[in-house]
PDB file with SEQRES, HELIX, SHEET and CRYST1 records, atoms N, CA, C and O in Angstrom:
SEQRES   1 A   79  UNK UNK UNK UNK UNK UNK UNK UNK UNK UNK UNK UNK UNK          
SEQRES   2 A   79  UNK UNK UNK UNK UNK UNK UNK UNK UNK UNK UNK UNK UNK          
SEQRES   3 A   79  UNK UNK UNK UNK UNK UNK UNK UNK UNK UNK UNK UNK UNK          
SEQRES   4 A   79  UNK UNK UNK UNK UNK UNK UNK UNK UNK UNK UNK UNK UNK          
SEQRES   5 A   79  UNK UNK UNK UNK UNK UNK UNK UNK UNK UNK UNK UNK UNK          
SEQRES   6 A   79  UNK UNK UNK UNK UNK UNK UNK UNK UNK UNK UNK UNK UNK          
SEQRES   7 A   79  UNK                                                          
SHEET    1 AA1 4 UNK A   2  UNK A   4  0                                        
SHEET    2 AA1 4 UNK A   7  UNK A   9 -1                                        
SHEET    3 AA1 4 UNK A  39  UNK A  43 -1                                        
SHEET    4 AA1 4 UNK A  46  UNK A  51 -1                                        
SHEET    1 AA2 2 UNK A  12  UNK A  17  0                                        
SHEET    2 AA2 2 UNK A  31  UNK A  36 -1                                        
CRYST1    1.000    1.000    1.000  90.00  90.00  90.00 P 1           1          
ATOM      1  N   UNK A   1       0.852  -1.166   0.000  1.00  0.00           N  
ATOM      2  CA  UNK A   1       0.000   0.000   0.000  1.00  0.00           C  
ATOM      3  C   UNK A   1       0.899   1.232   0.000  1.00  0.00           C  
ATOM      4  O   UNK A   1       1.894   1.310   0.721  1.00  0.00           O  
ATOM      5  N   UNK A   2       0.505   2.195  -0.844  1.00  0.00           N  
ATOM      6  CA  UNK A   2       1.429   3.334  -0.957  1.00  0.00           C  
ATOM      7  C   UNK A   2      -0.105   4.200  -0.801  1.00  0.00           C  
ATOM      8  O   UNK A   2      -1.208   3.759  -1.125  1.00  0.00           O  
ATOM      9  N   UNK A   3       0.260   5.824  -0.088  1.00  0.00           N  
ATOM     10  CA  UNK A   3      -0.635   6.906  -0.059  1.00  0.00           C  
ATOM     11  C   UNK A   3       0.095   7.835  -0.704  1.00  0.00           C  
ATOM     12  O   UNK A   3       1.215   7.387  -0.947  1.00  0.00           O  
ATOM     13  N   UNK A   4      -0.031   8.732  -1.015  1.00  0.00           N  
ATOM     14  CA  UNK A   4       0.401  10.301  -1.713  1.00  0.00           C  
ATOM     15  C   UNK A   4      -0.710  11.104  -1.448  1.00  0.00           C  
ATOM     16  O   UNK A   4      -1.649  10.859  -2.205  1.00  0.00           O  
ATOM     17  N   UNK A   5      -0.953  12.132  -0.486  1.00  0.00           N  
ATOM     18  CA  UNK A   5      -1.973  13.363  -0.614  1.00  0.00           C  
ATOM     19  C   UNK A   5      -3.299  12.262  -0.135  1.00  0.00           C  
ATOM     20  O   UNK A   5      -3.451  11.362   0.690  1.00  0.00           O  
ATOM     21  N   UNK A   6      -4.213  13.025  -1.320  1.00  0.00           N  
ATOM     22  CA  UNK A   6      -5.156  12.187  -0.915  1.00  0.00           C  
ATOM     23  C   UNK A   6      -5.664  10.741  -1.559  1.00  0.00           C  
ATOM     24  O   UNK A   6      -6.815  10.314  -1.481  1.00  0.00           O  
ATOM     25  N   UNK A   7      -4.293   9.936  -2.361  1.00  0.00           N  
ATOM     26  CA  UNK A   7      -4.197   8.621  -3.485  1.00  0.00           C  
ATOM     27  C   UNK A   7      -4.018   7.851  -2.268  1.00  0.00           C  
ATOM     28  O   UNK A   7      -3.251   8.087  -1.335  1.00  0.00           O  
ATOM     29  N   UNK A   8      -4.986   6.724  -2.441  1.00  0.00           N  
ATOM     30  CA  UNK A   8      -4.437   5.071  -1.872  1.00  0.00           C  
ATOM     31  C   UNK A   8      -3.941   4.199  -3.016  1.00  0.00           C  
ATOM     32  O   UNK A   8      -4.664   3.997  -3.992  1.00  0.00           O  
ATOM     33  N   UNK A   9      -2.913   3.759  -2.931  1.00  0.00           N  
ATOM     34  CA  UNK A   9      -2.747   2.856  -4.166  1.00  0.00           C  
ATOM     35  C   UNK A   9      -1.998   1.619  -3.472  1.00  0.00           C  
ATOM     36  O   UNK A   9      -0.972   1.564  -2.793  1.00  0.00           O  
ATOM     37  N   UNK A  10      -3.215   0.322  -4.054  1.00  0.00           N  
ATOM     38  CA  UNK A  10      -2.864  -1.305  -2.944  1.00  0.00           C  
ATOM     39  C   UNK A  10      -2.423  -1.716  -4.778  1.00  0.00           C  
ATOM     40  O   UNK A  10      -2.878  -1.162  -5.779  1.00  0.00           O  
ATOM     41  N   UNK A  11      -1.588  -2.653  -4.720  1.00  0.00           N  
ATOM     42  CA  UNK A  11      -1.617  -3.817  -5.390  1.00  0.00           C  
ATOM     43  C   UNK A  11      -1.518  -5.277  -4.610  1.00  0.00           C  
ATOM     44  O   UNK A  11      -0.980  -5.539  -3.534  1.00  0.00           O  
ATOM     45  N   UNK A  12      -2.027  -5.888  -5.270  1.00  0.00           N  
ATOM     46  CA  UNK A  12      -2.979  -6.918  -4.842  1.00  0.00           C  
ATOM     47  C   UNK A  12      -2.921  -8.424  -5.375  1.00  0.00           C  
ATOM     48  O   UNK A  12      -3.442  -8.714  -6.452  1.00  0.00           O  
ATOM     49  N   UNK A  13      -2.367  -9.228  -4.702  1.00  0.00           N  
ATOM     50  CA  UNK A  13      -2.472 -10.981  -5.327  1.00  0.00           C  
ATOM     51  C   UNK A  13      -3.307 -11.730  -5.000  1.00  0.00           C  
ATOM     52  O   UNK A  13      -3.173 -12.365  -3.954  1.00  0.00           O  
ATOM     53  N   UNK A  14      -4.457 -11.882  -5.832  1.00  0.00           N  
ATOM     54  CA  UNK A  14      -5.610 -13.279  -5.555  1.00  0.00           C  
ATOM     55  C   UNK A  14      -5.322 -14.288  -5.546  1.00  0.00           C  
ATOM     56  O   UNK A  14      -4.552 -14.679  -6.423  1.00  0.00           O  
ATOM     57  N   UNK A  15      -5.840 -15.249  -4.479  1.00  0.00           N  
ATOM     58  CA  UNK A  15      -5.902 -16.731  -5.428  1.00  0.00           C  
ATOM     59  C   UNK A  15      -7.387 -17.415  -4.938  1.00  0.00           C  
ATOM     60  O   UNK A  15      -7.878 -17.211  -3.827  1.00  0.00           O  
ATOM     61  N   UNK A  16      -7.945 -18.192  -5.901  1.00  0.00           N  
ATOM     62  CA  UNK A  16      -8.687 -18.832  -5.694  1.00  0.00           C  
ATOM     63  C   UNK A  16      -8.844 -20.086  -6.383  1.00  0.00           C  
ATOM     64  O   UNK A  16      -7.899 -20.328  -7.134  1.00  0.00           O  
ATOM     65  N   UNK A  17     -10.196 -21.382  -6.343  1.00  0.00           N  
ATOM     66  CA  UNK A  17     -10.369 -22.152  -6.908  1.00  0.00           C  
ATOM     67  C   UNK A  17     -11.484 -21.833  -7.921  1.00  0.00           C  
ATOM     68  O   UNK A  17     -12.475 -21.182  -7.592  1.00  0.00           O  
ATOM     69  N   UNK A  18     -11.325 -22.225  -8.940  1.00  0.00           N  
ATOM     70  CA  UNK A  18     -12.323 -21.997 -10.280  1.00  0.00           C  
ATOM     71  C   UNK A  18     -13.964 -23.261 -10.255  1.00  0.00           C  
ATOM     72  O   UNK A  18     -14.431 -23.985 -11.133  1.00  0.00           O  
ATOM     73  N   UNK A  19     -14.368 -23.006  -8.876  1.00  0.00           N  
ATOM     74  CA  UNK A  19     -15.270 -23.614  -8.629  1.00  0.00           C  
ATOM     75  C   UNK A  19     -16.992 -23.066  -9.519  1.00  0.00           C  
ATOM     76  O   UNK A  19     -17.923 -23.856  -9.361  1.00  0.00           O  
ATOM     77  N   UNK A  20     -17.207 -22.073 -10.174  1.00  0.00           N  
ATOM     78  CA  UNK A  20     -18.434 -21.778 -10.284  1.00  0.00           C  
ATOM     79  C   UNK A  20     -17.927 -21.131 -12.132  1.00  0.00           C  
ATOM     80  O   UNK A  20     -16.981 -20.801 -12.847  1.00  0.00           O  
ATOM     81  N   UNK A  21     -19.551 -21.326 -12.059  1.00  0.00           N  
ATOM     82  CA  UNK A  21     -19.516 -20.849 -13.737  1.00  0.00           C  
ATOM     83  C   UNK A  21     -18.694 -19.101 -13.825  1.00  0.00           C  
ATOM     84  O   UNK A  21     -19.281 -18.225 -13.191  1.00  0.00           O  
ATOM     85  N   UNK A  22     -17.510 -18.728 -14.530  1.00  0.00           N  
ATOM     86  CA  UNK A  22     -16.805 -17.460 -14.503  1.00  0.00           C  
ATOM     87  C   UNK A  22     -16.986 -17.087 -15.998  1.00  0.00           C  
ATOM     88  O   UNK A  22     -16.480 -17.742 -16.909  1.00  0.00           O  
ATOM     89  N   UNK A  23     -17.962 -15.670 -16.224  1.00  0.00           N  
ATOM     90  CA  UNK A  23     -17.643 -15.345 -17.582  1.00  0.00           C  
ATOM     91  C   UNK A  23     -18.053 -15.835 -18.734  1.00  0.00           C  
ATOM     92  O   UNK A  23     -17.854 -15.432 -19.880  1.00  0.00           O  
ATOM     93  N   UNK A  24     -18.622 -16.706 -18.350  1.00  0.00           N  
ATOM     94  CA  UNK A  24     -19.100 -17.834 -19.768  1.00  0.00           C  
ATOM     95  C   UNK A  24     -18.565 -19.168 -19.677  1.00  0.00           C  
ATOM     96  O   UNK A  24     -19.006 -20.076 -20.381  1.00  0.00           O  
ATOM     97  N   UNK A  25     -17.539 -19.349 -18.756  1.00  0.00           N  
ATOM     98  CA  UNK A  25     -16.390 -20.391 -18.758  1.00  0.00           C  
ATOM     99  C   UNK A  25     -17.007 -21.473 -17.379  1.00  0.00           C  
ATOM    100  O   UNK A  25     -17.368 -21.036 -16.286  1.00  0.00           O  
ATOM    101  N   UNK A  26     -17.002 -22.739 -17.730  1.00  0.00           N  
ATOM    102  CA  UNK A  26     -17.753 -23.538 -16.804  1.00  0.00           C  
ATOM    103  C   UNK A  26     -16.825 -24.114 -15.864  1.00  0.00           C  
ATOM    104  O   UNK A  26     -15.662 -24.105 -16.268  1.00  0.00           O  
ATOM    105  N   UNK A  27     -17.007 -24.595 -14.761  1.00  0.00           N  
ATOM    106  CA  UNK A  27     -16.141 -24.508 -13.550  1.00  0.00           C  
ATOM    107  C   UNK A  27     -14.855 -25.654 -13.733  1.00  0.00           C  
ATOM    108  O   UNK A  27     -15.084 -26.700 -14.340  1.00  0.00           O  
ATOM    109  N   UNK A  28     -13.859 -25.448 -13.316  1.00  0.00           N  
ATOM    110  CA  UNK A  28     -12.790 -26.402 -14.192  1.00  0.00           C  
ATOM    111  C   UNK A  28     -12.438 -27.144 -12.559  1.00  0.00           C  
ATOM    112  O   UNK A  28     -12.300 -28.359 -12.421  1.00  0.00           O  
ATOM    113  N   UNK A  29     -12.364 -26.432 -11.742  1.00  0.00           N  
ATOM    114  CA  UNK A  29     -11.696 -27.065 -10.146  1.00  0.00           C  
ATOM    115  C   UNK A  29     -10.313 -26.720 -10.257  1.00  0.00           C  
ATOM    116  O   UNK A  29      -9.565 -27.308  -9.475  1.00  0.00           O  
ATOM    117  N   UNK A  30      -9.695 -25.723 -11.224  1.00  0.00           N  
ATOM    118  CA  UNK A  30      -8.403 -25.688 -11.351  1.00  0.00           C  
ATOM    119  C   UNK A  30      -7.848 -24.169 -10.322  1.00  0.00           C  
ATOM    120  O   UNK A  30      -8.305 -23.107 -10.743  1.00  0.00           O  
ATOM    121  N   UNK A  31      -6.918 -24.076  -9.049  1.00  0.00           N  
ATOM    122  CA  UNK A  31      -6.620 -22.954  -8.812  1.00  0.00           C  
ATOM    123  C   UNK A  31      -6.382 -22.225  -9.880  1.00  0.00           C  
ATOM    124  O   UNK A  31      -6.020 -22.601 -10.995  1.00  0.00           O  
ATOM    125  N   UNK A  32      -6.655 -20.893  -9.393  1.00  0.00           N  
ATOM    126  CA  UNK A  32      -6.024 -19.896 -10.353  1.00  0.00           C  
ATOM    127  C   UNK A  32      -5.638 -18.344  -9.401  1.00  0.00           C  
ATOM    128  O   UNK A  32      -6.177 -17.899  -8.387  1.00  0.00           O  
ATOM    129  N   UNK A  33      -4.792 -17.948 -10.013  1.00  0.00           N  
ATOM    130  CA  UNK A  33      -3.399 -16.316  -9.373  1.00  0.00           C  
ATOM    131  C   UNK A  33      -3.784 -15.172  -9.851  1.00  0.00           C  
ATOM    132  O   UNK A  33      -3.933 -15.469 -11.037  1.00  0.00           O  
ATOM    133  N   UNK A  34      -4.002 -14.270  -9.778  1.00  0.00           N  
ATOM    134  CA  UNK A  34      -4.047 -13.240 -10.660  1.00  0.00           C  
ATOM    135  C   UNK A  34      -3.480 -11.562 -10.041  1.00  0.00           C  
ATOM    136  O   UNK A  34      -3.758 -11.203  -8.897  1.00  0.00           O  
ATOM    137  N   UNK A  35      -3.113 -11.159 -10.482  1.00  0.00           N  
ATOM    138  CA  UNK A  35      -2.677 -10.055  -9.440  1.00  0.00           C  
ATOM    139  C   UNK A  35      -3.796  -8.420 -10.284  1.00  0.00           C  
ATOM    140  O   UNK A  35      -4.321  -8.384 -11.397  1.00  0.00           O  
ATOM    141  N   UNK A  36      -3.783  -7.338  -9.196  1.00  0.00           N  
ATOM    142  CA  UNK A  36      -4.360  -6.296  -9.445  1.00  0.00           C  
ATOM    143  C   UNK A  36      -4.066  -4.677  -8.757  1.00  0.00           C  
ATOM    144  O   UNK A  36      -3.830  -4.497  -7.563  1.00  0.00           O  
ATOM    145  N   UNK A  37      -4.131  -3.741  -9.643  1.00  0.00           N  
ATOM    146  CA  UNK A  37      -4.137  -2.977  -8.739  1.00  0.00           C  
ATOM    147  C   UNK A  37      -5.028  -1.574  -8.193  1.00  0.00           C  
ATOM    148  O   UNK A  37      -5.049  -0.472  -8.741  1.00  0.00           O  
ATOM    149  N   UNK A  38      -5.614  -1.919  -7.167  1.00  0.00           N  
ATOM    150  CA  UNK A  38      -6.435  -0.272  -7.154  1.00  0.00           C  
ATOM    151  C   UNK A  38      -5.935   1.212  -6.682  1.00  0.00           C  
ATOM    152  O   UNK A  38      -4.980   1.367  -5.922  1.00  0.00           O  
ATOM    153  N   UNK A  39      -6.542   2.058  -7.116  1.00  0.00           N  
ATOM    154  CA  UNK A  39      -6.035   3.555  -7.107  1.00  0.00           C  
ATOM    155  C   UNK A  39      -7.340   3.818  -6.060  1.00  0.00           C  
ATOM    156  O   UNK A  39      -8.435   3.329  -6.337  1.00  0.00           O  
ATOM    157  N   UNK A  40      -7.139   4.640  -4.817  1.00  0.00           N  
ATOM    158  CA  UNK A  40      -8.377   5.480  -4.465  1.00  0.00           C  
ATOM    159  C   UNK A  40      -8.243   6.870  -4.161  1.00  0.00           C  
ATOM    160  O   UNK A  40      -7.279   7.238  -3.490  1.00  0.00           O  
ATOM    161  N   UNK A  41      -9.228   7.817  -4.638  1.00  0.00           N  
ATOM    162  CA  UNK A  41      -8.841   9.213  -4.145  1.00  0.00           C  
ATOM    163  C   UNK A  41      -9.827   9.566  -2.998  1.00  0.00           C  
ATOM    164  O   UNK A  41     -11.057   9.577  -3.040  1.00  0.00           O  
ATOM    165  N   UNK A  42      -8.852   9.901  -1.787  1.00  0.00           N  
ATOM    166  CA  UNK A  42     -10.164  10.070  -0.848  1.00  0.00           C  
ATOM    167  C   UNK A  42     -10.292  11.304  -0.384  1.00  0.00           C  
ATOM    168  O   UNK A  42      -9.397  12.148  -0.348  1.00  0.00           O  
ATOM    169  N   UNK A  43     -11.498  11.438   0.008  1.00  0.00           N  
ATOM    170  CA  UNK A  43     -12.626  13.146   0.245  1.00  0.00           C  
ATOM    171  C   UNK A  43     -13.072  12.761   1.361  1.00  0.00           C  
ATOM    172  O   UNK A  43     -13.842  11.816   1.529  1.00  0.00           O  
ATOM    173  N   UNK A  44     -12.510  13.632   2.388  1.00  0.00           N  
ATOM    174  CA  UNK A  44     -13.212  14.043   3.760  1.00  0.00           C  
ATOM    175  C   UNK A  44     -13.384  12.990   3.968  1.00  0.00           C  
ATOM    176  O   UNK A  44     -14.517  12.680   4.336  1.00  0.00           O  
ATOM    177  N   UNK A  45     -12.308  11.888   3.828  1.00  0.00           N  
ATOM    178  CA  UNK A  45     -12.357  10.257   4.933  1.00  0.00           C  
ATOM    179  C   UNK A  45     -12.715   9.450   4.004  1.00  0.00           C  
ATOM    180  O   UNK A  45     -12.170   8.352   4.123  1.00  0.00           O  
ATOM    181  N   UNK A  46     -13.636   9.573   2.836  1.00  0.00           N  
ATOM    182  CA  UNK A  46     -14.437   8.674   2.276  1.00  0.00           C  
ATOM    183  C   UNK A  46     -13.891   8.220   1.218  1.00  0.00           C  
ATOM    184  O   UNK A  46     -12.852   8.822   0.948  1.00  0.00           O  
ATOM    185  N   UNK A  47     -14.182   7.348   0.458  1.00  0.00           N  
ATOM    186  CA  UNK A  47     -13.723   7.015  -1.199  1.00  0.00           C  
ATOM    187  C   UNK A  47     -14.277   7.726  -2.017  1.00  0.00           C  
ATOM    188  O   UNK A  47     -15.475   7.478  -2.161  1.00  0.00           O  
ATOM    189  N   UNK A  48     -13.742   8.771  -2.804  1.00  0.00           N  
ATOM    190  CA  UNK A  48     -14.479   9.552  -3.503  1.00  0.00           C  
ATOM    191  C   UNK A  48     -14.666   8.686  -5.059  1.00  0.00           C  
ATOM    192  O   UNK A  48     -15.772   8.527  -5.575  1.00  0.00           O  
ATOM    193  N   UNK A  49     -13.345   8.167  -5.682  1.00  0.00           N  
ATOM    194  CA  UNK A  49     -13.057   7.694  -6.908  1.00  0.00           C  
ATOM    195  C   UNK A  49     -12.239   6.460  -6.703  1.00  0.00           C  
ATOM    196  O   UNK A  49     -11.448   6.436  -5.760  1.00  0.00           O  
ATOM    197  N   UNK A  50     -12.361   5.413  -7.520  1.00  0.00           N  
ATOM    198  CA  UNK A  50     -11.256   4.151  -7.422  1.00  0.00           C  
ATOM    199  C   UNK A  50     -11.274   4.014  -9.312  1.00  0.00           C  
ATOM    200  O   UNK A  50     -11.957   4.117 -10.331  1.00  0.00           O  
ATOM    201  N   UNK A  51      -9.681   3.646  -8.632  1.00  0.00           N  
ATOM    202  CA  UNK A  51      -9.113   3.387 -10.778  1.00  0.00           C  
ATOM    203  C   UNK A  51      -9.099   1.750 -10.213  1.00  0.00           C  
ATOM    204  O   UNK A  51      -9.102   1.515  -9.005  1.00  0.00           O  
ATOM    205  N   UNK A  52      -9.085   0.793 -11.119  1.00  0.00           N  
ATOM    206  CA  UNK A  52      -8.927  -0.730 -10.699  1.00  0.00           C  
ATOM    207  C   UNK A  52      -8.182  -1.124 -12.186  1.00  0.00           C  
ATOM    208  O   UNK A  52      -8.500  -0.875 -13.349  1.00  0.00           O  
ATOM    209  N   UNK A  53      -7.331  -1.670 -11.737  1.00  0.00           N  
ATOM    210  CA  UNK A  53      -6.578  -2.824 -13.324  1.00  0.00           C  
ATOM    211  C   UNK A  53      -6.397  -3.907 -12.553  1.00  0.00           C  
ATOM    212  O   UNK A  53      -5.822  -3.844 -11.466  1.00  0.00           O  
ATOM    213  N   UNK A  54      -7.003  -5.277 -13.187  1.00  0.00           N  
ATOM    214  CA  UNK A  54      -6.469  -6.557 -13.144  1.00  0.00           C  
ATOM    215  C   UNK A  54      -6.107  -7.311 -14.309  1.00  0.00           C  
ATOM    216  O   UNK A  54      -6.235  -6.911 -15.466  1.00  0.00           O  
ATOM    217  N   UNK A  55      -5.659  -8.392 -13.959  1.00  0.00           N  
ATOM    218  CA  UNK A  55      -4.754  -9.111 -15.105  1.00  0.00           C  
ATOM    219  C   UNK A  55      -6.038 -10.053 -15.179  1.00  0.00           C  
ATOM    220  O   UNK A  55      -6.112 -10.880 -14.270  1.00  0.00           O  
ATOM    221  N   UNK A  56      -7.043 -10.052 -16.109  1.00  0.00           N  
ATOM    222  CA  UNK A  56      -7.860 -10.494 -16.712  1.00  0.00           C  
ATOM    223  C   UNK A  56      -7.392 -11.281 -17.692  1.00  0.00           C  
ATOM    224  O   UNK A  56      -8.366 -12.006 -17.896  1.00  0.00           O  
ATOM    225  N   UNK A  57      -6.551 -11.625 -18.437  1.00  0.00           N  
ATOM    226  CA  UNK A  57      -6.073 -11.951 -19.323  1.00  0.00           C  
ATOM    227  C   UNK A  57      -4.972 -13.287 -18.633  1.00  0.00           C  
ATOM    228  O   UNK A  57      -4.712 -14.296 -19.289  1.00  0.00           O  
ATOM    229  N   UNK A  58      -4.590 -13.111 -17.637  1.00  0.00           N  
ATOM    230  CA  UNK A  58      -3.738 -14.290 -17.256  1.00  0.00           C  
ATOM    231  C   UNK A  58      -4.502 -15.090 -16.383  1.00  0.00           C  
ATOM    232  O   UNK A  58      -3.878 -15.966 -15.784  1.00  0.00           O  
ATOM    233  N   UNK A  59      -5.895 -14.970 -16.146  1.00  0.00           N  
ATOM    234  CA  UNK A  59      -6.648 -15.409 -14.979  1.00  0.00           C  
ATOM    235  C   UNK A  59      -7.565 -16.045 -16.295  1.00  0.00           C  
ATOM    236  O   UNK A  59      -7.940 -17.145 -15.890  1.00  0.00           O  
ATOM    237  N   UNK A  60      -7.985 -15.879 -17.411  1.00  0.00           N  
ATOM    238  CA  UNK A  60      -9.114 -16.527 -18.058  1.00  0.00           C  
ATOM    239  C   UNK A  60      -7.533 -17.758 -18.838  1.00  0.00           C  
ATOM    240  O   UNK A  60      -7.834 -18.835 -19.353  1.00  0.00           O  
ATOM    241  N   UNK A  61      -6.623 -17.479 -18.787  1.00  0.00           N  
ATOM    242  CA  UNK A  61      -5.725 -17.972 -19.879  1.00  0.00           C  
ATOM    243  C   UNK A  61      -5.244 -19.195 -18.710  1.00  0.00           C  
ATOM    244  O   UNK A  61      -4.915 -20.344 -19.004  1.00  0.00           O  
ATOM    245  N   UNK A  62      -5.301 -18.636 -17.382  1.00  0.00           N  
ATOM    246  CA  UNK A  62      -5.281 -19.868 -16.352  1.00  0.00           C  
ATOM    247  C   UNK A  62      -6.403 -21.213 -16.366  1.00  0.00           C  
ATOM    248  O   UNK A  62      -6.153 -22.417 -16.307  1.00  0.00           O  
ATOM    249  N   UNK A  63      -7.812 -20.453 -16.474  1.00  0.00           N  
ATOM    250  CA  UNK A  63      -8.826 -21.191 -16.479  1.00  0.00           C  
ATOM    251  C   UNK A  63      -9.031 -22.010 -17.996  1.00  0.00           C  
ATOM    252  O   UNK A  63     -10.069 -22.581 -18.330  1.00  0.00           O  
ATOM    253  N   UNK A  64      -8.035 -21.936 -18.647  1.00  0.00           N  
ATOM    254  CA  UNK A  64      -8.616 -22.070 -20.482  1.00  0.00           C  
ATOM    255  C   UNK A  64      -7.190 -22.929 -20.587  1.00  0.00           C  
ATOM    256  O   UNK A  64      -7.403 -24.112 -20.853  1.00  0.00           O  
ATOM    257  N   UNK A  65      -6.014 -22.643 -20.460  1.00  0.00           N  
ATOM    258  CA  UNK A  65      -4.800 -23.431 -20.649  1.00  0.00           C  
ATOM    259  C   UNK A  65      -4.242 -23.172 -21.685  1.00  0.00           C  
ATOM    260  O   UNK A  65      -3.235 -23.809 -21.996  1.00  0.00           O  
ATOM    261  N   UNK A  66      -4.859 -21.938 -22.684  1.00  0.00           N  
ATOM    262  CA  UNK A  66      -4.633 -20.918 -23.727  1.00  0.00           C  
ATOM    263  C   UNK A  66      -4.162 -19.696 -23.448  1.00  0.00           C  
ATOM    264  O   UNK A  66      -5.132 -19.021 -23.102  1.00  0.00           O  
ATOM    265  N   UNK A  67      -2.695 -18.741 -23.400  1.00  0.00           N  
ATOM    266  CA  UNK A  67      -2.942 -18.171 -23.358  1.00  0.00           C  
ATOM    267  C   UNK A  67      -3.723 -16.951 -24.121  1.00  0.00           C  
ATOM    268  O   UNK A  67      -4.275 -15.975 -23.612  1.00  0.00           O  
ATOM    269  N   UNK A  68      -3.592 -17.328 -25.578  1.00  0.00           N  
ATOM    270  CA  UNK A  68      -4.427 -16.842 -27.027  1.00  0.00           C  
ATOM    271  C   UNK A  68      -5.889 -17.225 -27.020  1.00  0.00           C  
ATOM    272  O   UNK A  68      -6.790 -16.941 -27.809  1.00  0.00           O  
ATOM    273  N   UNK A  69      -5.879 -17.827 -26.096  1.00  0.00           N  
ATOM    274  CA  UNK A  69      -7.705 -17.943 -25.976  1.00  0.00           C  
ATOM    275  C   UNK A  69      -8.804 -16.785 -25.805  1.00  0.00           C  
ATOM    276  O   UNK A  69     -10.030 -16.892 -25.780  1.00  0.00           O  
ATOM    277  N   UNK A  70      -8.045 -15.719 -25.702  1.00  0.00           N  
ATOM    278  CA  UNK A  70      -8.960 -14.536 -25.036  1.00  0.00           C  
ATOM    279  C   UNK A  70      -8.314 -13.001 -25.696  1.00  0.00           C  
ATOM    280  O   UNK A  70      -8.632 -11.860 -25.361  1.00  0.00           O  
ATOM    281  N   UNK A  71      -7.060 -13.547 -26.996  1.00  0.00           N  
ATOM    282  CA  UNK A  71      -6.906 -12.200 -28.034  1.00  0.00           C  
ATOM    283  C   UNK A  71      -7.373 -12.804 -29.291  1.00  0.00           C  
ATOM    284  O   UNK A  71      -7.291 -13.893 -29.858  1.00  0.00           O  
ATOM    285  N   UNK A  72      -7.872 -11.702 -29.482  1.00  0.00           N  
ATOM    286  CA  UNK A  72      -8.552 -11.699 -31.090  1.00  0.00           C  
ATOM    287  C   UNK A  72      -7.605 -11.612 -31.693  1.00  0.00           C  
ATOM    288  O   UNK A  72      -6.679 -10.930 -31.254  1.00  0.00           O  
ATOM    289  N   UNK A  73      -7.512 -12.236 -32.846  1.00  0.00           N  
ATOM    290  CA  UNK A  73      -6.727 -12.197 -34.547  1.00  0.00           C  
ATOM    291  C   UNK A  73      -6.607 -10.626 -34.498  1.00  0.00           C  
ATOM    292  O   UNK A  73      -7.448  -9.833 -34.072  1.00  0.00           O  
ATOM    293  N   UNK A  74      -5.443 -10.378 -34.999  1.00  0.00           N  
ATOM    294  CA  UNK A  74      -5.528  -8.938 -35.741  1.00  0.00           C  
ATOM    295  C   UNK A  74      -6.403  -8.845 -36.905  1.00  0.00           C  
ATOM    296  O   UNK A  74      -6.295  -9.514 -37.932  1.00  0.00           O  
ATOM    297  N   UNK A  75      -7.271  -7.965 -36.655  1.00  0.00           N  
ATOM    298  CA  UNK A  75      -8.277  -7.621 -37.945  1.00  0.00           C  
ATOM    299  C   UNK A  75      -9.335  -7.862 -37.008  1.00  0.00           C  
ATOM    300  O   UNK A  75     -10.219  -7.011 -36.920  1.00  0.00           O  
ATOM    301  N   UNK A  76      -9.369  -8.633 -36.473  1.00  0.00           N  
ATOM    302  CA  UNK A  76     -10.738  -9.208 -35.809  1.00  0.00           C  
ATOM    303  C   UNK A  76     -11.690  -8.445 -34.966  1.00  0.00           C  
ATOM    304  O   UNK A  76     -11.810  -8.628 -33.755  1.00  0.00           O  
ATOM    305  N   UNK A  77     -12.447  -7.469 -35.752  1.00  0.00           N  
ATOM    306  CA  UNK A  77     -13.424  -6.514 -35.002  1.00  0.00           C  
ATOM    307  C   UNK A  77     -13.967  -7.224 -33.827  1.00  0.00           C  
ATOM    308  O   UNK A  77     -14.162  -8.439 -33.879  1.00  0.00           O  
ATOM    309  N   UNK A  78     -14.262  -6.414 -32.594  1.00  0.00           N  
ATOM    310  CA  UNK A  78     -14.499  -6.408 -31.142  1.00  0.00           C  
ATOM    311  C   UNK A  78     -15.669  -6.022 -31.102  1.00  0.00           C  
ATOM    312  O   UNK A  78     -15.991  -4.923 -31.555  1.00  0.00           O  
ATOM    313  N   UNK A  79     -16.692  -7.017 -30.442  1.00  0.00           N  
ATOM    314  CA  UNK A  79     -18.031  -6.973 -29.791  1.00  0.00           C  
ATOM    315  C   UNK A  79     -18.348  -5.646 -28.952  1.00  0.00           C  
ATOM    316  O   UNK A  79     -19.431  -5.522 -28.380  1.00  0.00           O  
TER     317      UNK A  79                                                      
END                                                                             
């Protein structure tokens, strides 16, 4: 955890088991890691704003055993 002024900024390591339907993706029983990190700006004590990035991409590529399972082809227009 780092603060600056009025910034909280945690980064963050999950782990869990891939027990329940995730995303579209049906439950595998396989652990999976993923790390993240949030930004908060706080006002008079409270959370005013939070930025969030996680590694979405190494956590579905955990559950899939692909990591190309979850980038589109170049060219490949996005839903």
């Amino acid at each position: 955890m780092i603060t600056e002024g009025d910034l909280v900024v945690i980064r963050y390591r999950a782990t869990g088991t891939h027990a329940g339907e995730f995303q579209g993706y049906a439950p595998t029983g396989k652990p999976v890691t993923w790390t993240g990190i949030n930004i908060y700006r706080i006002e008079c004590g409270r959370i005013a704003e939070v930025w969030s990035e996680v590694d979405a991409q190494g956590r579905i590529a955990q559950l899939t055993g692909s990591a190309t399972a979850v980038i589109p082809a170049v060219g490949t227009p996005t839903p």
